[in-house]
N, C-alpha and C positions, 0 to 999 in steps of 0.2 A: 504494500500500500504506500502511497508518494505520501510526501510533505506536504501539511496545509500551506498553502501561502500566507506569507505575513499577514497580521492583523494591521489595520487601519482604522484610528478612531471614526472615523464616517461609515465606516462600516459595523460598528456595532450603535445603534441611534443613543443608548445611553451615554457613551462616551467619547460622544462627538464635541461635547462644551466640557469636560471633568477637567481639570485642575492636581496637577498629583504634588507630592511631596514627597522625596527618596529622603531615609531617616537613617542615618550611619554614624560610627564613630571616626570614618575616614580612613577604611582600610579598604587600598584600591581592588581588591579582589573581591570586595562583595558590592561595592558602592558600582564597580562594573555589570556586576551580574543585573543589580538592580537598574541602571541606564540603558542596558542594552533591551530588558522589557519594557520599559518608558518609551523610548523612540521606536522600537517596532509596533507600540500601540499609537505612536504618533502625539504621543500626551504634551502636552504643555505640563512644565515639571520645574521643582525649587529643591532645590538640595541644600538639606537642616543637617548639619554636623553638630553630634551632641556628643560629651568631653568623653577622652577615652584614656585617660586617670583619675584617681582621687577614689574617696569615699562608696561614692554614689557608682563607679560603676565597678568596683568587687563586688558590689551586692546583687549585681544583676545575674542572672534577667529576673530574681524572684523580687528585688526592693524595689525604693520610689526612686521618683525622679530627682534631679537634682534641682530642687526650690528655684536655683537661679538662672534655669534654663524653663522654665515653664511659663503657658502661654500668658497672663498677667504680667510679665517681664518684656519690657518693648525689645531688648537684645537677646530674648531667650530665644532655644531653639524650638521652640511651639508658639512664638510670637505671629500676632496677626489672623487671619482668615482662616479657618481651618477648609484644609481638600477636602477636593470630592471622594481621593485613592489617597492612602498613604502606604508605601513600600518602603519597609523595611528589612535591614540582614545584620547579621552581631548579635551576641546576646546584651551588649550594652544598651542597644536599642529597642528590647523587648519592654524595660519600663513605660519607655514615651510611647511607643505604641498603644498599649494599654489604658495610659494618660489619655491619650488623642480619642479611644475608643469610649471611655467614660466621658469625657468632655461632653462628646457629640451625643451622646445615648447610641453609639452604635449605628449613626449615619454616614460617618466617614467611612467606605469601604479599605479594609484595612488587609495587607496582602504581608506574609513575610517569606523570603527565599533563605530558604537550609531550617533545620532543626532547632527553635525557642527556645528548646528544654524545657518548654511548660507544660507542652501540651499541645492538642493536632485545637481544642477550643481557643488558644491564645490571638489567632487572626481568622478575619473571613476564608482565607488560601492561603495554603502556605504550600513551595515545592523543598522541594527533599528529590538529592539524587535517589536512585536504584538501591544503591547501596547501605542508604541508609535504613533504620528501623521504623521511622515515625509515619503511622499509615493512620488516615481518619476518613470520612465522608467529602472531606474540605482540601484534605491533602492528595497534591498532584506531584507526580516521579516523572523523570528522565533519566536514561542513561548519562548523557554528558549534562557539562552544567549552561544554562545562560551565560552571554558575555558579548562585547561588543564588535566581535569580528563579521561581519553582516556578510551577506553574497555581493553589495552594492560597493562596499566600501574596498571589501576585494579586486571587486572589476576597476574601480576607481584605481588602484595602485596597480593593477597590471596594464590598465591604458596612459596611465601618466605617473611611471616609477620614479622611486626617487634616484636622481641622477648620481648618488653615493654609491650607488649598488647596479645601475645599469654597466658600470663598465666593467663589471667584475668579471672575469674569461674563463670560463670551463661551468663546469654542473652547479647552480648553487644550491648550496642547503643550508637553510635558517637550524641554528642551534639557539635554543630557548635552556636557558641554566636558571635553575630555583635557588635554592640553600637551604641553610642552617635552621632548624621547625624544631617546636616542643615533641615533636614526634620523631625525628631522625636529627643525626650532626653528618654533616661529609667527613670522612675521613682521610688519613693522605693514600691508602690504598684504592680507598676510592674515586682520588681525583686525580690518581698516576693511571691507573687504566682508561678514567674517562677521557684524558688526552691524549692517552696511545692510541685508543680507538678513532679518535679524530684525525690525528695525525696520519692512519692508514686512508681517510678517505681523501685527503691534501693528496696524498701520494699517487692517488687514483684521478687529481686531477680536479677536485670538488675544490668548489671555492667555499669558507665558510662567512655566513652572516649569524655573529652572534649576537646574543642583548641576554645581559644577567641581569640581577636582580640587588635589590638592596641587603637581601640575605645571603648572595653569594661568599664563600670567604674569601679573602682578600689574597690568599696564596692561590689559589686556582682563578680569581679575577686575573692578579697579573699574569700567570701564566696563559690563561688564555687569551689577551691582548696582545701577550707576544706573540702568540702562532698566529693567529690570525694579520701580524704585521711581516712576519718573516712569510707567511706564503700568501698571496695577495689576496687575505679577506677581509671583513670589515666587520670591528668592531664597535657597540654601543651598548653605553651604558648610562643614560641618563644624561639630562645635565645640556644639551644641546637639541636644539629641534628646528626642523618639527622630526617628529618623533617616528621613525621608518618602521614602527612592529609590525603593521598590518602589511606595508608591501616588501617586507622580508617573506611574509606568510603568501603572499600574492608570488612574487617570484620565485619562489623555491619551486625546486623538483623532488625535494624529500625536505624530511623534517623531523631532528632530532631534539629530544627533552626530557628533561630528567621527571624522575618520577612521586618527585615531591610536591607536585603542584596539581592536582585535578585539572583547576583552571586552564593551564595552559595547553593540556592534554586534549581538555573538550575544544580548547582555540585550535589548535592543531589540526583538528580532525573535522573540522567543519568546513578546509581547504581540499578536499578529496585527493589530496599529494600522498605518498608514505609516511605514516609517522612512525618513528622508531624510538623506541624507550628504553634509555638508559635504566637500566634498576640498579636503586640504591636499597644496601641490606636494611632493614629494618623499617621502610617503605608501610605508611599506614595500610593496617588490613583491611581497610572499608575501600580505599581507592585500588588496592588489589581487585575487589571486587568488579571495578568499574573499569578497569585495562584487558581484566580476561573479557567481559563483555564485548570489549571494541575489535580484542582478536576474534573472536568468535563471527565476528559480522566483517572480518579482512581490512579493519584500516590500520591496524598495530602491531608491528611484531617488533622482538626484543634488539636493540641497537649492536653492534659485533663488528663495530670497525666500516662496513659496510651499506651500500643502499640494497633496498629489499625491493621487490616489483609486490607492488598492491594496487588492487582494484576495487574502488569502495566506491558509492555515493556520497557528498558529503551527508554529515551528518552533524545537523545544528538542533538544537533544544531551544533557542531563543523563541521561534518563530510557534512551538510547540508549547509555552509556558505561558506567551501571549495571550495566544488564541484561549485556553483554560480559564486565565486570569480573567479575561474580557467575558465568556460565558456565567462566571462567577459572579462580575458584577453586576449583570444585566438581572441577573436570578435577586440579586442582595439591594440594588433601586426598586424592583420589583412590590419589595415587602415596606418601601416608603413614597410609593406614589399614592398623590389623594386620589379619595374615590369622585369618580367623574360624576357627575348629575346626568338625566335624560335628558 
């Protein structure tokens, strides 16, 4: 069975005028997941960043808000009008949610991505990958996660690449590097193999496009700046833009990533190129879950120095989370529209 096509607010009539709010602590991996179903519903959207230290957000997601972010506070982050949608991800975010839910009596349709911890009751929708445990009436699954890598924005960088990366000569392949997580550390065996493997594909002739991350450690960062300077790839890591991830993902021919990140995994694979996965030991068990799935359906197999020939559809969950979320709110205005007279 094919992909729905993206949702578009004019195509569902209730969320043709809504108003949304994305509610995060500003951690770009979820504040992405949450953007990427905002603009494929085409929502007009305010992004409330609410604090992610102190007090108020160890106690989350079961304590209050923090007084001085609350809507009574012109600088707070519940300040003003409240949405029609409010989309949330973090558990630091799970209080305001709840805040925003009581405010309204439960007119704000209120949506959260990944597991509250409270409860499938905690939002009107909430998506939860495959892999995870939390199943309700309300709650919607994907194998991969949301994020902002679109079919559009894809075509956009393969029709006008960034000129950093067009002159690059031979095979390219985007390497996507995570790090260091309360779940795994890299280790130096494991950052001497993931170079030798790299190094075999240099030798084959691949050019790489890298871009680490903020958690990468800083001994496999420099190492990998250098290889990618000694054989003519290109390196990025932040700090200059604009920002080439999306048409490193648009020009690749394969596509290597390590296996600390879900995120980048489901970006990966939403490009219909090979994606090849580095495994790191110790690798959470829930996103094991979510790599065998992707082999099983041929867009993944394990990285070994080499490119692998895969033949996949892509496969995007954004357009898939939309469409849910939009059936969810139409059902949830439903139970506040006034009754009409004859």
């Amino acid at each position: 069975m094919g992909l729905p096509e993206p949702v578009e607010s004019g195509s569902v009539p209730a969320l043709a005028q809504a108003h949304a709010w994305i509610v995060t602590d500003g951690k770009a991996g979820d504040e992405n997941q949450c953007v990427g179903v905002v603009e494929t519903l085409g929502l007009a959207y305010e992004t409330r960043r609410i604090p992610a230290r102190g007090p108020f957000g160890w106690t989350a997601p079961w304590g209050p808000i923090d007084p001085r972010q609350g809507p009574r506070r012109p600088q707070g982050a519940l300040a003003g009008p409240f949405p029609d949608v409010l989309i949330a991800s973090g558990r630091r975010s799970v209080p305001y949610l709840r805040a925003v839910r009581k405010a309204t009596n439960g007119r704000t349709f209120t949506a959260f991505l990944k597991d509250p911890r409270t409860g499938h009751g905690s939002a009107d929708f909430i998506w939860v990958p495959d892999y995870d445990d939390l199943r309700g009436p309300n709650v919607f699954t994907t194998l991969t996660a949301p994020h902002l890598v679109t079919p559009a924005r894809l075509a956009q960088a393969r029709a006008h690449p960034d000129p950093r990366l067009t002159g690059l000569e031979g095979r390219r392949v985007a390497v996507l590097v995570g790090g260091n997580s309360r779940h795994l550390s890299y280790r130096q065996a494991d950052m001497r193999r993931f170079l030798a493997d790299l190094r075999k594909l240099t030798a084959e002739g691949c050019r790489l496009m890298v871009t680490v991350s903020r958690r990468t450690p800083a001994p496999l960062r420099d190492a990998l700046r250098t290889l990618t300077a000694e054989t003519g790839g290109f390196f990025w890591e932040g700090g200059t833009e604009p920002n080439p991830y999306v048409d490193m993902l648009g020009l690749a021919e394969a596509i290597v990533v390590t296996s600390d990140s879900a995120n980048m995994v489901s970006e990966a694979v939403s490009t219909g190129v090979p994606v090849l996965l580095f495994d790191l030991p110790r690798t959470y068990i829930r996103h094991r879950r979510m790599f065998a799935g992707l082999a099983m359906t041929g867009a993944l197999k394990p990285f070994a120095g080499r490119i692998e020939p895969l033949d996949y559809a892509p496969i995007d969950a954004t357009p898939l989370v939309a469409q849910a979320l939009a059936k969810a709110y139409e059902t949830h205005r439903a139970r506040f529209r006034e009754p009409t007279g004859d």
